[in-house]
MIDOSE-1310 file (N, C-alpha, C; in nm, 2 decimals, decimal comma, always signed):
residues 49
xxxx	-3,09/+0,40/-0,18/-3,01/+0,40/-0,30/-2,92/+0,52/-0,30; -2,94/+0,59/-0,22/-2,88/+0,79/-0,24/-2,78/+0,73/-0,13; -2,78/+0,70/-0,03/-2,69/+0,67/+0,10/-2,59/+0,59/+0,01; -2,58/+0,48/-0,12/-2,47/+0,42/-0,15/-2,42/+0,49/-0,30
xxxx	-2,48/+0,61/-0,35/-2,41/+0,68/-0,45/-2,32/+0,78/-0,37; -2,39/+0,85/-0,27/-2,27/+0,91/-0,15/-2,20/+0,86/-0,12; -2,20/+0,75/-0,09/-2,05/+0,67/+0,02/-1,97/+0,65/-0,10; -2,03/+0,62/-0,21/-1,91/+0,55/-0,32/-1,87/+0,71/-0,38
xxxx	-1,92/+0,85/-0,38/-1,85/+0,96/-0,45/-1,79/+0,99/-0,33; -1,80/+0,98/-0,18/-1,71/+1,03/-0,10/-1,58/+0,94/-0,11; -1,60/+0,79/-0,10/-1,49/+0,67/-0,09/-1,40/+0,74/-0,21; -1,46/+0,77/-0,32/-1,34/+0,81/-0,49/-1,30/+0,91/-0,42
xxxx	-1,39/+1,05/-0,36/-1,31/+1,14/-0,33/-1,20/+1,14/-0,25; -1,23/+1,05/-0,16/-1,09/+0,99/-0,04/-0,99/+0,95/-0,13; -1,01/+0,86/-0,26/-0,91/+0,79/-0,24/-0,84/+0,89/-0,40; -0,94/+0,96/-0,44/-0,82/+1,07/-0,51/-0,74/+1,16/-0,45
xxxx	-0,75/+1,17/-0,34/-0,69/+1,28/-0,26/-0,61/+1,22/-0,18; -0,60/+1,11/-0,13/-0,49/+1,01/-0,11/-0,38/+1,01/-0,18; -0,41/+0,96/-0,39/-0,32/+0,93/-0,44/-0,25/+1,05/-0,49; -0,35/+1,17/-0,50/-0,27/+1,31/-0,52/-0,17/+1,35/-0,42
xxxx	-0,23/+1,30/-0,27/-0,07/+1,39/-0,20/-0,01/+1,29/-0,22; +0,03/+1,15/-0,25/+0,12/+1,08/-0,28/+0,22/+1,07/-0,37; +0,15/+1,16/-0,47/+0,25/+1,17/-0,62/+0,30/+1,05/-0,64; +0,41/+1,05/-0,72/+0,52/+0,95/-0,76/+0,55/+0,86/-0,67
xxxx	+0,47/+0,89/-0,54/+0,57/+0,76/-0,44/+0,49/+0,66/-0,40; +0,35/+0,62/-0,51/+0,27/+0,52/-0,48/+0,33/+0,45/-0,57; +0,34/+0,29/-0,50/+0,40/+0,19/-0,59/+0,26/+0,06/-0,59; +0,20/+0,10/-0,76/+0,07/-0,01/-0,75/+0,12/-0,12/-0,83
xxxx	+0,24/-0,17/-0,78/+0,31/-0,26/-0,90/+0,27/-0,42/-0,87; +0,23/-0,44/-0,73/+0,18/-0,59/-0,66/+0,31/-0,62/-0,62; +0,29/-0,78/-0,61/+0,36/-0,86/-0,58/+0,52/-0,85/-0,66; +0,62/-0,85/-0,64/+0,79/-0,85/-0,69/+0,81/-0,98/-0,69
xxxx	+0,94/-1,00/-0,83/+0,99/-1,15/-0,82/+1,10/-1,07/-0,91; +1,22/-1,14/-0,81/+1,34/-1,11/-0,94/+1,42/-1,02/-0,82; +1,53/-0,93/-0,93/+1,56/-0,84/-0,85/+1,56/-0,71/-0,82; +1,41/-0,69/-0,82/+1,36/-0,59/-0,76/+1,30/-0,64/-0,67
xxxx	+1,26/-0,75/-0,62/+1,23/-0,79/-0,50/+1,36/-0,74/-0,37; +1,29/-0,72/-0,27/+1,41/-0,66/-0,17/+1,35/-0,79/-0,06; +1,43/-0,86/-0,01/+1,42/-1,00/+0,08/+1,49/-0,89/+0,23; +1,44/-0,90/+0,31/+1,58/-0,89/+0,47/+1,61/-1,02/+0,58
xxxx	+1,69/-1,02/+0,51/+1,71/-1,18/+0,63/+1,70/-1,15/+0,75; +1,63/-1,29/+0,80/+1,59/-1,22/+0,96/+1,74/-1,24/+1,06; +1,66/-1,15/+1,16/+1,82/-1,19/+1,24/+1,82/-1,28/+1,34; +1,96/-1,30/+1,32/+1,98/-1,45/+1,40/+1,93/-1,48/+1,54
xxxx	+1,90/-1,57/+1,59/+1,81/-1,60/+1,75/+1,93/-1,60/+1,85; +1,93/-1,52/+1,98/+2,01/-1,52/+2,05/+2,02/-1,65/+2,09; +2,16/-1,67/+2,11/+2,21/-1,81/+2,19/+2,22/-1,80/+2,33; +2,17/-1,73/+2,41/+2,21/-1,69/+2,52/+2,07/-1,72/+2,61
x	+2,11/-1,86/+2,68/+1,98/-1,88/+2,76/+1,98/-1,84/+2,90
């Protein structure tokens, strides 16, 4: 039981210290629709056989 209260206070410690050096530039917003969605059309297939 002590081996899965450690892994889960080390796993939060990880993942606070993750989101701290990330500041402002984590985006936990999910999935986009609309236009904030950004699409990149793929590029076209060479014709050249």
């Amino acid at each position: 039981m002590w081996k899965i209260a450690l892994g889960f206070v080390l796993f939060a410690a990880l993942s606070l210290y993750v989101i701290m050096q990330a500041g402002d530039k984590v985006d936990m917003s999910g999935e986009k629709h609309g236009a904030e969605a950004v699409h990149v059309p793929e590029a076209p297939a060479s014709a050249a056989k």
